[in-house]
C-alpha positions in Angstrom: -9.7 -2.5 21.5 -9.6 0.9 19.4 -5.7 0.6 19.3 -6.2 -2.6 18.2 -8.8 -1.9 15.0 -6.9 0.9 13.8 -3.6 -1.3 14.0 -4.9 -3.9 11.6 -6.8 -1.5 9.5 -3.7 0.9 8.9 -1.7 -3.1 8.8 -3.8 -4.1 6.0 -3.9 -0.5 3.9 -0.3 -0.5 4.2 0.2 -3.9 3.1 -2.3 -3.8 0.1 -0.8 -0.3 -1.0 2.6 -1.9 -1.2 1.6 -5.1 -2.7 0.3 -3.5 -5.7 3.3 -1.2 -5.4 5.0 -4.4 -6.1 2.8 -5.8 -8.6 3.0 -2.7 -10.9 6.7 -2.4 -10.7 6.7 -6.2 -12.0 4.7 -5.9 -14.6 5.8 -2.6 -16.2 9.9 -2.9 -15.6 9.9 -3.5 -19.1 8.6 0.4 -20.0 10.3 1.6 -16.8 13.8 0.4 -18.2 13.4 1.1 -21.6 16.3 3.7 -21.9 18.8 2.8 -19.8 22.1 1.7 -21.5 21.6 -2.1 -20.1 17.9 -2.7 -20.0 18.6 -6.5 -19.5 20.2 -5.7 -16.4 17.9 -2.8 -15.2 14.7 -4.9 -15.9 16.2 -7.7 -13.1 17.2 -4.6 -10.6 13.3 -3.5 -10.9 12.1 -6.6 -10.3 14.2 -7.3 -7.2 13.1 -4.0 -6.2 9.4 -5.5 -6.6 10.4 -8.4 -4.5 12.1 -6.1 -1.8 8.3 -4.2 -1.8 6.4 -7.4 -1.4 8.6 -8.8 1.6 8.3 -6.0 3.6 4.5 -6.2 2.9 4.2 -9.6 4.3 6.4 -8.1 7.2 3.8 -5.3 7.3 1.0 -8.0 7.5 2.9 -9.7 9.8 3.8 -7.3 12.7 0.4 -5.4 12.7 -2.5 -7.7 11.6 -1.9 -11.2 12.2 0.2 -9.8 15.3 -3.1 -8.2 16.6 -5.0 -11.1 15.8 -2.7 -13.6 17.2 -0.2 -14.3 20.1 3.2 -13.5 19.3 5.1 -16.6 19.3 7.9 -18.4 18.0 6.4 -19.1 14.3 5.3 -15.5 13.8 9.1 -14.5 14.9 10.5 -17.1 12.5 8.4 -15.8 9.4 9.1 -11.6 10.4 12.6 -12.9 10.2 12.4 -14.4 7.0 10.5 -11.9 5.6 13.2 -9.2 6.8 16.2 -11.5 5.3 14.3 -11.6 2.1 13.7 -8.2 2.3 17.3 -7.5 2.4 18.6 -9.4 -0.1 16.2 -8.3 -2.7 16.8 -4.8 -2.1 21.0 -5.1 -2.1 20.2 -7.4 -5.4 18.2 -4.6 -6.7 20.8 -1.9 -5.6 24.2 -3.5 -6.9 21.9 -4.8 -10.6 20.7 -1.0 -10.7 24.1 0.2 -10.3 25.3 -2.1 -12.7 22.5 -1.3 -15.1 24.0 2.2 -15.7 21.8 5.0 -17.0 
């Protein structure tokens, strides 16, 4: 039962702290790209870096709290797997527009 609790309570910390990772890096990849040589193209790589952040948060929330809460089953599987192929799309989007970005 204590593995449990301290599961979904390090789950949930994890998955708020990396939520509003992701909500800052959305809302200020405007001043975060300001002097790059293609800010047009750095702004979309920060932003896909925000989405990479907020997929493997609802992976996060996934795995540890519902996972605790709930049986694993076939629904949970499907949605950790979505989540994941999200998660690595974003962050290759957000690797080959930073690259492309320049500095």
């Amino acid at each position: 039962m204590l593995r449990t609790g301290l599961a979904i309570t390090a789950g949930s910390f994890g998955t708020v702290a990396l939520m509003v990772a992701a909500m800052w890096g959305w809302l200020h990849a405007a001043d975060v790209v300001a002097e790059t040589t293609r800010p047009e193209v750095a702004l979309w790589a920060v932003r896909c870096a925000a989405i990479a952040i907020a997929a493997g948060a609802q992976a996060l929330l996934l795995t540890f709290v519902i996972g605790s809460v709930y049986r694993r089953g076939r629904t949970g599987d499907v949605l950790n797997g979505c989540a994941a192929v999200v998660f690595m799309l974003a962050l290759a989007s957000a690797t080959a527009l930073g690259l492309a970005a320049g500095r």
